[in-house]
C-alpha angles and dihedrals in degrees: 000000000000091000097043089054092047094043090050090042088056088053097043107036091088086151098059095047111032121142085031124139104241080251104056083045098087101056103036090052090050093049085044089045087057095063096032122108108249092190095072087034096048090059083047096050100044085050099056099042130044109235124169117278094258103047094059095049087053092050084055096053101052100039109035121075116260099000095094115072122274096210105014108195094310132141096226144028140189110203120193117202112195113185137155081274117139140056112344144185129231091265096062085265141135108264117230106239098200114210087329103145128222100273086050107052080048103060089045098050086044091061095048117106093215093056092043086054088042087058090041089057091037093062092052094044079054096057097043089047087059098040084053105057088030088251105172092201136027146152138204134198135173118216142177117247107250099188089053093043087057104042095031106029095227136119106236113164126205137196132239124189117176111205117203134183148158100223122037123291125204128189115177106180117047082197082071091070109038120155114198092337093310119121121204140261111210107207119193093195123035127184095349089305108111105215100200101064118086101234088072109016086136090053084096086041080057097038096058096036093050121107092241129167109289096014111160099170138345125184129186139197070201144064120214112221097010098056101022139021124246119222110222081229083069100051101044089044086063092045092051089048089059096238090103128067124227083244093049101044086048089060098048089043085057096044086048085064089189114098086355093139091052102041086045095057082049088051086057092056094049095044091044090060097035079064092048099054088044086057085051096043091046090047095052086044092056105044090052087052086049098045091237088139092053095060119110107208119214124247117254111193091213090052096048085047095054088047099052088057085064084061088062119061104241128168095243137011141224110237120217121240119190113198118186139112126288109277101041106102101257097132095040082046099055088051099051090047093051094039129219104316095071137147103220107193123187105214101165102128100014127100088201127048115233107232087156077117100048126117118207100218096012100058114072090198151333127256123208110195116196089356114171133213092250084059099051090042087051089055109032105146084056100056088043090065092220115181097253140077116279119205119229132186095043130166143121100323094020081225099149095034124139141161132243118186102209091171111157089355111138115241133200130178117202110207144166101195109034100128100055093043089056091050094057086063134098117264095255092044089055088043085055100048092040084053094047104045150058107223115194120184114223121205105155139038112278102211125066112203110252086227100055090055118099 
């Protein structure tokens, strides 16, 4: 049926096609079949050719609107309202939220006397929708859209009723269960969960009772946990699905019992790197607020000629080392020379620097902030960038030990006393240091702000 409404829409889609070889046709009137709209086609296509009664009547049904069942003899059901129902402007519309985070769209949708009237209507409907179709459970919740909420900025609120029942349930019109001029969608999977097998035909009970992101209200017929059980499947493909919180997921993975010790230690990791991109986010946010991207650094001859031995393959390396006072751009400096892809240390109170993070190929460089002279004499193999491996960690046992390879990586160290450190060592350690590094002295600040040039 499919082919033989496709093959006549190619003949007949002159429209669409028109001043087309015969070769380029065919495509272009697939790709043109798959936005069309079959409903008006389908009409077109049963009145210019004669088809069994049947199948026409099954051609109908699957492509016309309303016409194909809602629920079709089926145990569950997930139905999705989506109406004109949120925040909104004077106008009818969509307000827009600004940079108002979740929590915060929610308390104030939760204070708001339409919305409280929405969810009041919203229980009843539920209860006349299951006594419709004889579902012997069901729950309801209303939610905030996260994903509109983060693309357009406004606060738009859906509905979620979850239909269960022991023998087959059949719904034909969606008109016949409108709620405020929205008719409904049926899903057989959410959120990765499929509804309609047996082993989790209480995963859309879950799904509408569970304290996700931009929950307002949930009611159940049902108890998860009490009078049914959750499956931590459940629970992480929420997770996975962004409409559950790493708090919130901890608590339901404790209350699963089962595999609790292994999907906990699952929940750390996550929570360990979900940290770790906040901090990133929070630091790009902070050097554009700062202007720290707009800063053009100055040029330093020393600095360009040190760079350009890294373009030639050597057996060792100099290291560069910027003196200079606090205030000046040395660190700024360091990161704009070595590029993005940079390894910034602080080494201001280590003997050792910690590389257990470096990446031999993906980093462009290390950066040793607030490095000393014990620490490079300590290490001296690694800040020579020999081509070969360099164990760190090291000690009796050599329990913790690991290698790093910095072969042909450029290294910097930024420090404010280099000089008289220096001066405190013996004379072959200074003759060491002076013969493995570049040591430029910084005085004044080394960026000038694109807005102040003329």
């Amino acid at each position: 049926m499919y082919d033989g409404l496709r093959g006549w829409f190619e003949k007949n889609c002159d429209l669409a096609v028109s001043g087309h070889s015969a070769r380029q046709r065919r495509p272009l009137a697939r790709a043109e079949f798959t936005r069309c709209d079959k409903e008006i086609w389908v009409h077109r296509w049963l009145r210019s050719v004669k088809l069994p009664e049947y199948v026409a009547k099954l051609a109908v049904e699957i492509y016309t609107k309303d016409t194909g069942f809602l629920i079709n003899n089926a145990s569950t059901a997930l139905l999705t309202f989506n109406g004109q129902w949120g925040w909104l402007d004077g106008g009818g519309s969509f307000a827009h939220m600004g940079l108002m985070g979740m929590d915060e769209v929610v308390s104030m949708l939760l204070a708001d006397k339409g919305i409280s009237a929405l969810w009041d209507q919203a229980q009843e409907f539920a209860c006349r929708v299951a006594a419709l179709v004889h579902a012997e459970d069901h729950a309801v919740c209303l939610e905030v859209c996260p994903q509109t909420l983060e693309v357009r900025q406004n606060a738009r609120v859906h509905m979620h009723i979850f239909l269960r029942s022991s023998s087959r349930m059949q719904l034909k019109h969606s008109a016949a269960v409108c709620f405020r001029g929205a008719r409904p969608q049926s899903a057989t999977i959410v959120a990765g969960m499929p509804l309609t097998r047996r082993a989790s035909c209480w995963s859309g009970f879950f799904y509408c009772l569970a304290a996700k992101l931009g929950q307002l209200y949930c009611m159940g017929t049902r108890r998860p946990f009490k009078d049914f059980l959750v499956n931590a499947a459940w629970v992480l493909n929420l997770l996975q699905a962004g409409k559950l919180s790493l708090t919130q997921a901890r608590s339901y993975i404790l209350q699963c019992c089962s595999g609790a010790a292994r999907h906990l230690q699952l929940l750390d990791v996550l929570q360990v790197e979900a940290d770790k991109l906040q901090i990133r986010d929070a630091v790009r946010a902070a050097k554009q607020a700062l202007g720290l991207n707009l800063r053009q650094f100055v040029e330093i001859a020393q600095v360009q000629k040190w760079l350009q031995t890294f373009s030639t393959m050597q057996s060792r390396y100099q290291f560069l080392v910027l003196e200079g006072p606090s205030g000046v751009g040395k660190t700024q400096y360091a990161l704009h020379v070595l590029g993005t892809r940079t390894l910034e240390l602080n080494c201001a109170a280590c003997l050792e620097p910690p590389l257990k993070e470096y990446k031999y190929g993906f980093h462009g460089g290390i950066l040793f902030d607030e490095g000393s002279v014990a620490m490079v004499l300590r290490q001296r193999k690694l800040f020579q960038c020999a081509a070969a491996e360099v164990q760190l960690g090291c000690s009796a046992t050599n329990a913790f030990t690991y290698s790093v390879f910095v072969h042909r990586t450029p290294l910097i160290v930024c420090s404010n006393t280099w000089s008289q450190q220096l001066a405190c060592q013996s004379p072959e350690d200074a003759a060491w240091i002076a013969a493995n590094t570049v040591h430029v002295m910084v005085r004044e600040k080394l960026w000038c702000d694109v807005s102040q040039q003329p």
